[in-house]
C-alpha positions in Angstrom: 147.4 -68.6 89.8 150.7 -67.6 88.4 152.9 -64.7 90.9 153.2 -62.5 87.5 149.0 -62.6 86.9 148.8 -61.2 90.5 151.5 -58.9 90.3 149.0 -57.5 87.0 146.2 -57.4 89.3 147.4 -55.4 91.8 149.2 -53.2 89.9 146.0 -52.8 88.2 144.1 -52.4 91.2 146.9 -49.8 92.9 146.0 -47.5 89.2 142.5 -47.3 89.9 142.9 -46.8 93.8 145.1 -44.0 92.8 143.2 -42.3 90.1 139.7 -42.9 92.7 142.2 -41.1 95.2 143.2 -38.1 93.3 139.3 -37.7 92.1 138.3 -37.1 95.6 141.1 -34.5 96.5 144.7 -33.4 95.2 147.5 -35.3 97.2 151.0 -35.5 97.5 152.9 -38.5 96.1 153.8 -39.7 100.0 150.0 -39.2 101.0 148.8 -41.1 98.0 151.5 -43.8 99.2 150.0 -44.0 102.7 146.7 -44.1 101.5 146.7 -46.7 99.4 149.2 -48.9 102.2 146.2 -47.6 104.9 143.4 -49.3 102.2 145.3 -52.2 101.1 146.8 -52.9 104.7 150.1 -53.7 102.5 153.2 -51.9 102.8 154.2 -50.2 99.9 157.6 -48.5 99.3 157.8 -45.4 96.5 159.5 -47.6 94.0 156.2 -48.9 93.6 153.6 -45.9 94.0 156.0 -43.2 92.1 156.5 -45.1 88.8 152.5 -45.4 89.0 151.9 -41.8 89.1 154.1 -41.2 86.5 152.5 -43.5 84.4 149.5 -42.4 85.3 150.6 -38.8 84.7 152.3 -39.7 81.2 148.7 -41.1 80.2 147.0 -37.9 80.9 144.8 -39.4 83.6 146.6 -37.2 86.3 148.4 -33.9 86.6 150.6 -32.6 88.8 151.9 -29.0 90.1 155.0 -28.0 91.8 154.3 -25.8 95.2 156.5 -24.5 98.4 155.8 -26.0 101.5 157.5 -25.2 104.5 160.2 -23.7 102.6 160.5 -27.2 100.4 159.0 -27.5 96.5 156.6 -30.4 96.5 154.6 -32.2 93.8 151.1 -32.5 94.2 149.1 -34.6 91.6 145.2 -34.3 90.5 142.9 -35.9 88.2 142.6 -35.0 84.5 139.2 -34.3 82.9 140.5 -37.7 81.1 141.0 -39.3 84.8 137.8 -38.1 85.7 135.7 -39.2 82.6 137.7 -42.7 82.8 136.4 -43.3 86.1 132.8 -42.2 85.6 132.6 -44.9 82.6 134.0 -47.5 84.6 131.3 -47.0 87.2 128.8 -47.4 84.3 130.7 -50.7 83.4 131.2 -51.8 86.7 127.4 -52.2 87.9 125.6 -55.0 88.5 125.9 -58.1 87.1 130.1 -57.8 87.8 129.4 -55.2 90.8 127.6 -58.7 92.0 130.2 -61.2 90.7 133.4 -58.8 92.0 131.7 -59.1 95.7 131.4 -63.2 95.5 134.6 -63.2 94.5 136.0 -61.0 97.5 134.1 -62.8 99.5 135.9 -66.2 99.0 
């Protein structure tokens, strides 16, 4: 497989893992970047997370809120009602047979 169809992959994957993410609970920028490095066991530097959640952001699948903590202002980013209604649909599209096919295929 060519380097640029895997780079498309991940990225893909890195937008879902995010938007799945920010369903579950509102997060920082840097937590979102350690998460996805603690589920992907890759390193991942914000020149590739931020650019994602702005993206992601500019699409209307997340929002995000300026707030003071500990005397600093920082971002935090949710899910949209669009985030949130993307991700229930791609449950429904996800089931089985690809749920099935998806797991063979990880386990290669």
């Amino acid at each position: 497989m060519g380097e640029e169809l895997i780079r498309s992959m991940i990225r893909g994957l890195n937008r879902l893992i995010i938007l799945w993410l920010l369903s579950r609970e509102e997060m920082t920028g840097y937590r979102v970047m350690k998460e996805l490095e603690r589920i992907t066991s890759q390193p991942l530097s914000p020149g590739v997370v931020y650019p994602l959640l702005y993206e992601l952001e500019g699409e209307n699948y997340l929002a995000s809120e300026w707030r003071r903590r500990g005397g600093r202002r920082v971002k935090y980013y949710s899910t949209t009602p669009k985030g949130r209604e993307t991700l229930r649909r791609l449950r429904e599209t996800i089931k089985t047979p690809l749920k099935e096919a998806l797991r063979e295929l990880l386990k290669e």
